[in-house]
C-alpha positions in Angstrom: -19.4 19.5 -84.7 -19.4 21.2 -87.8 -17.3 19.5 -90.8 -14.8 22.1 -91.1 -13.9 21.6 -87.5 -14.0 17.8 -87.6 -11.7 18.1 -90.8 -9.1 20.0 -88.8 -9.5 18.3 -85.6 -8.4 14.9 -87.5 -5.6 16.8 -89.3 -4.1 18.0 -85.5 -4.7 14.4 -84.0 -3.8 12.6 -86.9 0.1 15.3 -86.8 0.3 14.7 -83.5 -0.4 10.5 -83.8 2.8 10.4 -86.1 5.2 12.4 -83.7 5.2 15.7 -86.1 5.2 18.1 -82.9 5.8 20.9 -84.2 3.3 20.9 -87.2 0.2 19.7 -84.7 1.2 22.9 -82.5 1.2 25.1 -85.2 -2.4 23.1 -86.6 -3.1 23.3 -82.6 -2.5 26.8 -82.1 -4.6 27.7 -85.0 -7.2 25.4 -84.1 -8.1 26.5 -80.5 -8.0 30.3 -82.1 -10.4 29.1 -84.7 -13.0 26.9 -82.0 -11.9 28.0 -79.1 -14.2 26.1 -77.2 -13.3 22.7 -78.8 -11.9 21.3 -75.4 -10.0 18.7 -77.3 -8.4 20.6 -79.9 -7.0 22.6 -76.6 -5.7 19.1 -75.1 -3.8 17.8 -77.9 -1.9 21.2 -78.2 -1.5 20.2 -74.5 -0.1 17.3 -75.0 1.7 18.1 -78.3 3.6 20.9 -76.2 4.6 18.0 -73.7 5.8 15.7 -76.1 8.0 18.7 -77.4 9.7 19.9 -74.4 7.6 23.0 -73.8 6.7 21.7 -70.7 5.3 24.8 -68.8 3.0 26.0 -71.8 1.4 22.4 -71.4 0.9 23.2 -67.9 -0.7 26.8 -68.5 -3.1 25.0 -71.3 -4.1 22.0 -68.8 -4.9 24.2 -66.1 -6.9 26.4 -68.0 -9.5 23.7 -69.4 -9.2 21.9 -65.9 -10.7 25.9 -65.1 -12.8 25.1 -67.8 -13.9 21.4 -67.3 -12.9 20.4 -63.8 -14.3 17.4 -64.2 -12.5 16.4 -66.6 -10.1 13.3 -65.2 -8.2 13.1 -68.6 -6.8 16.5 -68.4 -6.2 16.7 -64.6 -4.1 13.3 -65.4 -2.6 15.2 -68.5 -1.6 18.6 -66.0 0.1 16.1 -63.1 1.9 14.6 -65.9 3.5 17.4 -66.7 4.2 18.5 -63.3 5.8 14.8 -62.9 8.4 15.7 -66.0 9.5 19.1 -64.7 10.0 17.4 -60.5 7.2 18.9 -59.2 6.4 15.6 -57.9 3.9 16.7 -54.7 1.6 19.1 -57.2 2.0 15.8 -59.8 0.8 13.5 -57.2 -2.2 15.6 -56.1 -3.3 16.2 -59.8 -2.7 12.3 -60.0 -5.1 11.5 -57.1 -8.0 14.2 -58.4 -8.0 12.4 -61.6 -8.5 8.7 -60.3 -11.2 10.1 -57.8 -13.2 11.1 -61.3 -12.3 8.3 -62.6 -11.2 5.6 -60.5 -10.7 2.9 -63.2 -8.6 5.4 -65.3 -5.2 3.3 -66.2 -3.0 5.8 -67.1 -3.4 8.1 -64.2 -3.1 5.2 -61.6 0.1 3.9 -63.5 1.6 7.6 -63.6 0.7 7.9 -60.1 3.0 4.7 -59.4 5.3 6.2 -61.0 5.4 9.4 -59.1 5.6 7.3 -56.0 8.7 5.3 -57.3 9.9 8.5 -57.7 9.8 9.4 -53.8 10.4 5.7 -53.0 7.7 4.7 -52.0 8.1 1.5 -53.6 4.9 -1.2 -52.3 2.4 1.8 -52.9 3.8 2.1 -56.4 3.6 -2.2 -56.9 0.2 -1.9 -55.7 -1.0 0.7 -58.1 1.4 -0.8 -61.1 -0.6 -4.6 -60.1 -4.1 -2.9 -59.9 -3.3 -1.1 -63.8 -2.5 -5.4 -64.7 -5.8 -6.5 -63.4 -7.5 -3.7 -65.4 -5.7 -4.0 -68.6 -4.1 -7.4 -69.1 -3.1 -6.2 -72.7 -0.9 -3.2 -70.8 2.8 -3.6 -71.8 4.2 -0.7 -69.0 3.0 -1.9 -65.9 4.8 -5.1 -66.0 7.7 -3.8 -66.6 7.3 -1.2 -63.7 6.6 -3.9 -61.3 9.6 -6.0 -62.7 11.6 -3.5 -62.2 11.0 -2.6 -58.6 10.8 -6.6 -58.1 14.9 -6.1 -59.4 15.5 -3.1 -57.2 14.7 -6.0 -54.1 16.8 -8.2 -56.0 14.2 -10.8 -56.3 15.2 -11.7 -59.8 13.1 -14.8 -60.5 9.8 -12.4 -59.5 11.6 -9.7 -61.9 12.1 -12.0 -64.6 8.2 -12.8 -64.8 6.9 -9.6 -65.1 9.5 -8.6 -67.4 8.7 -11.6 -70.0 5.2 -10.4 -70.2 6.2 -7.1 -71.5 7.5 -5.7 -74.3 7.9 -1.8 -73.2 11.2 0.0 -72.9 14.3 -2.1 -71.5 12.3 -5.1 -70.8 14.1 -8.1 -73.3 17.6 -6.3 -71.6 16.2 -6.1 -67.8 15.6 -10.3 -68.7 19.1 -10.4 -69.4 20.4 -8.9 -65.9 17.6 -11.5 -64.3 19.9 -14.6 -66.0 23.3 -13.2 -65.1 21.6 -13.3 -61.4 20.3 -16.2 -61.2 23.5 -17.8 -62.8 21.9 -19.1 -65.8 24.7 -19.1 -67.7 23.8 -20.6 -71.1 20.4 -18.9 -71.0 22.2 -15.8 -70.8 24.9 -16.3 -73.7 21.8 -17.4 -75.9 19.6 -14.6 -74.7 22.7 -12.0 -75.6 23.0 -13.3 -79.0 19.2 -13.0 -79.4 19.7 -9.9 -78.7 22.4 -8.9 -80.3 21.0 -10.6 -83.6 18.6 -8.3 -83.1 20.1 -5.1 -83.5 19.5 -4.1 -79.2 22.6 -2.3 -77.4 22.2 -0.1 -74.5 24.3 1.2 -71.2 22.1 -1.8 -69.5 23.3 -5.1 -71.3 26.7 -2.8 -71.6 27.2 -2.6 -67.7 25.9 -6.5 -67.7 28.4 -7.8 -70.4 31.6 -5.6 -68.8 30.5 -7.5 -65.3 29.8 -11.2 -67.1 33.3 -10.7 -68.7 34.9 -10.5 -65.2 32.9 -13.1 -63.7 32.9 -15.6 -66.5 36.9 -15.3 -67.7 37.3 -15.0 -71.8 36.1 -12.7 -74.1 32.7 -11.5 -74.6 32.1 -8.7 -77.6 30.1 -6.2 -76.0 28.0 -4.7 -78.2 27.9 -1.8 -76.1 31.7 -0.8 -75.5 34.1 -3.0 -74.5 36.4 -1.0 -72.6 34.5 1.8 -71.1 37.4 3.3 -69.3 38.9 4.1 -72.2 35.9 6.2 -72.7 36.4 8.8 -69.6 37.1 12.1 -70.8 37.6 15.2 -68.7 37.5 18.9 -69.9 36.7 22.2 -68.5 33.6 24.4 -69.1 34.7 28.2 -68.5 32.9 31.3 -68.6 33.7 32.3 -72.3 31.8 28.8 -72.9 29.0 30.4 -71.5 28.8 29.1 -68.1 29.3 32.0 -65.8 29.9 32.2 -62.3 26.0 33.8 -62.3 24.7 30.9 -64.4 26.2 28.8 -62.1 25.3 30.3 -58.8 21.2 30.6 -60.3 21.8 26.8 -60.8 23.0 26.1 -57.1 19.6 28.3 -56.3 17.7 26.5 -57.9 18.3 23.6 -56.5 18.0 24.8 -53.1 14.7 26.5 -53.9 12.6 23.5 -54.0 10.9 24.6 -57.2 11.1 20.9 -57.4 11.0 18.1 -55.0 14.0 15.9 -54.0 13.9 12.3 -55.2 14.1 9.5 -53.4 17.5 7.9 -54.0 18.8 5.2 -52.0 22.1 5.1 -53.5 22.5 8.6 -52.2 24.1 9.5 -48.6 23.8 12.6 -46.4 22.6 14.3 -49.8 20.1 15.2 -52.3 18.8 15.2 -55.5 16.2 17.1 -57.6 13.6 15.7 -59.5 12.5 15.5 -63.4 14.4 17.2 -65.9 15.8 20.6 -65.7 16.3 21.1 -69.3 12.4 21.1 -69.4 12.2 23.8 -67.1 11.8 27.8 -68.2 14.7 28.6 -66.1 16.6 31.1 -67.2 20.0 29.1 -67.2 18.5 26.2 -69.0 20.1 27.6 -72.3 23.5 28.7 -71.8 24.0 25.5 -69.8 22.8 23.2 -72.3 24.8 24.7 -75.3 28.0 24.7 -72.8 27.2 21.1 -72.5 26.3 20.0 -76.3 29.5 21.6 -77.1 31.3 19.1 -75.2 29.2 16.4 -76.3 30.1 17.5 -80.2 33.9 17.5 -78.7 34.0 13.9 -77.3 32.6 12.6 -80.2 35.0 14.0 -82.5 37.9 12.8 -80.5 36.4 8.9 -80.4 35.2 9.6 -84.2 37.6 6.7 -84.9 36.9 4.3 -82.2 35.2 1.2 -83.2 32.8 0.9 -80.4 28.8 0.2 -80.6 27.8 3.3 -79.1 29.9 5.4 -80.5 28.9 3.9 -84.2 25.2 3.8 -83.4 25.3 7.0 -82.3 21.4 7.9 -81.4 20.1 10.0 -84.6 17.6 12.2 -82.1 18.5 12.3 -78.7 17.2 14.5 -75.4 18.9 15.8 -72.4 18.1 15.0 -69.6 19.4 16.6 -66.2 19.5 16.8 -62.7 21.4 18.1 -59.4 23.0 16.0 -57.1 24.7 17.8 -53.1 26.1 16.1 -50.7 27.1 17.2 -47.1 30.5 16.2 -45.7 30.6 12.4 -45.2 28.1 12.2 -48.4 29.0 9.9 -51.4 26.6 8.1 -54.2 27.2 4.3 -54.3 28.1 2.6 -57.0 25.4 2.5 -60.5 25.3 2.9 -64.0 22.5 4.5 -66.3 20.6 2.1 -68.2 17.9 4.6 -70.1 21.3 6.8 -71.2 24.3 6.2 -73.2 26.3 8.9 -73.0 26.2 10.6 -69.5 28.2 13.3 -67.5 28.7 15.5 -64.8 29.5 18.9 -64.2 31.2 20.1 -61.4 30.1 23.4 -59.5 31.2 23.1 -55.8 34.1 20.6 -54.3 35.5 20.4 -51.0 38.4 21.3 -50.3 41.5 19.3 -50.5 45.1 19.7 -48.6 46.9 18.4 -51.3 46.9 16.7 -54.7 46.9 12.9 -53.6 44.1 13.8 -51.5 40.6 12.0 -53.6 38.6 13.0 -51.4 35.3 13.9 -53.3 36.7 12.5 -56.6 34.9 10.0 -59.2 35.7 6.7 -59.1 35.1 3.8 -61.8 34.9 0.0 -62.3 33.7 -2.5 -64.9 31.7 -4.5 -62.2 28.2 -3.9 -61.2 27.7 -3.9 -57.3 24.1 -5.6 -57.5 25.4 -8.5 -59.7 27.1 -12.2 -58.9 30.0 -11.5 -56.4 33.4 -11.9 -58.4 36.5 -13.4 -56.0 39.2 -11.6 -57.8 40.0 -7.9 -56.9 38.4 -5.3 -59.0 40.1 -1.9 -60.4 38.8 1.0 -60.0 39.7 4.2 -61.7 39.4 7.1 -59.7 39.3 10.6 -61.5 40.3 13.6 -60.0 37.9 16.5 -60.5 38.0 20.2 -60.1 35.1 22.8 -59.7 34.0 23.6 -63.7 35.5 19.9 -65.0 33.2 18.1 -66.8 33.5 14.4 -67.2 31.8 12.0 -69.4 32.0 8.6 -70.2 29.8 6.0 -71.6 26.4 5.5 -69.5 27.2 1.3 -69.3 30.1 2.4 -67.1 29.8 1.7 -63.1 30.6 5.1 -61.5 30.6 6.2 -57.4 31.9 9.0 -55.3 34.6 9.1 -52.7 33.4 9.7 -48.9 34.9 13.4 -48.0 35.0 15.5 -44.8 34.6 19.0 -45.5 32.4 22.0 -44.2 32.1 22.8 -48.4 29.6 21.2 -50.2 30.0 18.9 -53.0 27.8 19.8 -55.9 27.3 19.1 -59.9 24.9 18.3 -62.7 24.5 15.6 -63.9 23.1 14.5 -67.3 22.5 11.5 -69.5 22.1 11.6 -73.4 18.9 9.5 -74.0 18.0 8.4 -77.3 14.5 9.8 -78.6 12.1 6.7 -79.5 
């Protein structure tokens, strides 16, 4: 390689390294135009495509040096990656598989591939996979806390808890916290909050895990999160002159019944369905409109709570993502009770309701409590607030806060978006 293509290759890599996106795809662009047939100059415009969102150029790049190089198990991994992030989980998986068959011993395909089968819950070939990526790397901070996780979906908390204490990826030190509240350590988990705490850590997860400890425990326990997360609930309506029209919104029911993207696996759902990935990484045409409707609202809630002294309203996420999805259900459908850990601020919009006979009817309607379903059993009843909705509402509330839908009878579908603010990093 000749030192003027060396010198720029290291400038793209070295852009890209460091998280500048959009400077390594404008080095990248003019990189592959320069030495075109500098396969990794193409792949880290690839990847620096995927990392900012432009998720179906990635996918045109990958599959044209997989044209290129088919043998190439890096970039077949890189291309079901992408088709992972956008729900097009079965082309994902099959893009998964081809890479490990080049390269059986390659980590991050076989952990994505775990992944992807989490995804479609199929949960014990996932462990598998996440426990073979272990044995290969012992140094690997994801697996563990893949496995812990799916260890905490079973409820075996003790398992849970030992995977998660050998990792330090993503919500692991929180995920530890839930283990204590489950096994009723009780002082281990007061010390472990204050750890954390100390720390600077707050999320929806040790927010949903602090409301429930405060019911099950008696007395007052600051959550770092947001103490009263009902409070939080705000409902408003999202018309056409907002930019979500009656089109936009029938293209997004379309969509969804399309199967441009495969239906997840989701146990908490009944007699319904929901898509995969992100849509706000898609190239759909509605991906625009909706999400400036939506951001609007976002900018709205946060100016009405500006004065609220609550931890995620103060430590507001600098950078954040959106991140979306669709969710039917059939008549006798409803989504059990959860809260979003990976979020913090998280919504839904309404597109289709059943109908109702009359206004005390909640059929259909959101419901929500400050007690987590999975958690230690509490003796005293529980309130719930239920919210009634109507076809364009939009509701948010903070992601820490349990949410469920009533059980309905109706021939009409029930049918939103819903959407979590994430924070970047």
């Amino acid at each position: 390689m000749e030192n003027k293509e060396t010198e720029n290759l290291n400038a793209l890599i070295s852009k890209f390294e460091i998280g500048d996106y959009n400077q390594s795809i404008a080095l990248g662009q003019k990189f592959t135009k320069d030495f075109p047939q500098n396969g990794t100059g193409w792949n880290v415009l690839g990847l620096s495509l995927k990392a900012n969102g432009d998720l179906e150029e990635a996918i045109k790049i990958f599959k044209f040096l997989i044209k290129v190089l088919p043998k190439n198990a890096a970039y077949v991994a890189n291309l079901g990656n992408s088709y992972m992030l956008v729900g097009r989980i079965q082309e994902g998986i099959r893009s998964l598989k081809k890479a490990i068959s080049l390269e059986p011993k390659l980590v991050n395909a076989i952990e994505a591939l775990g992944l992807a089968y989490t995804e479609i819950g199929r949960e014990k070939d996932a462990a598998r996979l996440f426990a073979q990526v272990i044995k290969l790397d012992s140094s690997n901070q994801r697996s563990p806390y893949y496995l812990g996780n799916l260890y905490l979906n079973d409820k075996n908390w003790a398992e849970a808890e030992k995977y998660l204490r050998i990792s330090q990826f993503g919500l692991s030190q929180s995920h530890i916290l839930e283990c204590l509240l489950c096994l009723d350590k009780r002082q281990e988990f007061k010390f472990h909050y204050k750890k954390l705490t100390e720390g600077g850590v707050r999320n929806p997860l040790i927010g949903g895990l602090i409301s429930h400890a405060k019911e099950l425990y008696g007395g007052e326990i600051d959550n770092n999160f947001c103490n009263d997360p009902i409070d939080f609930i705000f409902v408003d309506r999202i018309e056409e002159t907002d930019g979500l029209t009656k089109e936009v919104m029938e293209k997004l029911i379309a969509y969804h019944y399309s199967r441009k993207n495969s239906y997840r696996g989701q146990n908490l759902l009944h007699n319904g369905a929901q898509s995969s990935g992100n849509i706000f990484l898609t190239d759909e045409p509605f991906v625009k409109g909706l999400k400036l409707a939506i951001e609007s609202k976002i900018t709205r809630y946060r100016k009405i709570y500006a004065n609220r002294n609550e931890g995620f309203l103060s430590h507001w996420p600098d950078k954040y993502d959106l991140f979306g999805w669709m969710v039917s259900m059939k008549s006798g459908g409803k989504l059990d009770a959860h809260n979003h850990k990976e979020g913090w601020l998280s919504g839904s919009l309404y597109l289709s309701l059943p109908d109702k006979k009359d206004k005390k009817n909640i059929d259909g309607n959101i419901a929500f409590s400050n007690v987590g379903p999975r958690y230690p059993v509490i003796d005293t009843p529980i309130a719930k607030k239920v919210v009634d909705i109507n076809e364009r509402d939009i509701c948010l509330f903070p992601s820490s806060l349990f949410h469920e839908t009533i059980p309905f009878s109706s021939e009409k579908e029930r049918i939103s978006f819903a959407f979590d603010v994430i924070p970047r990093g």
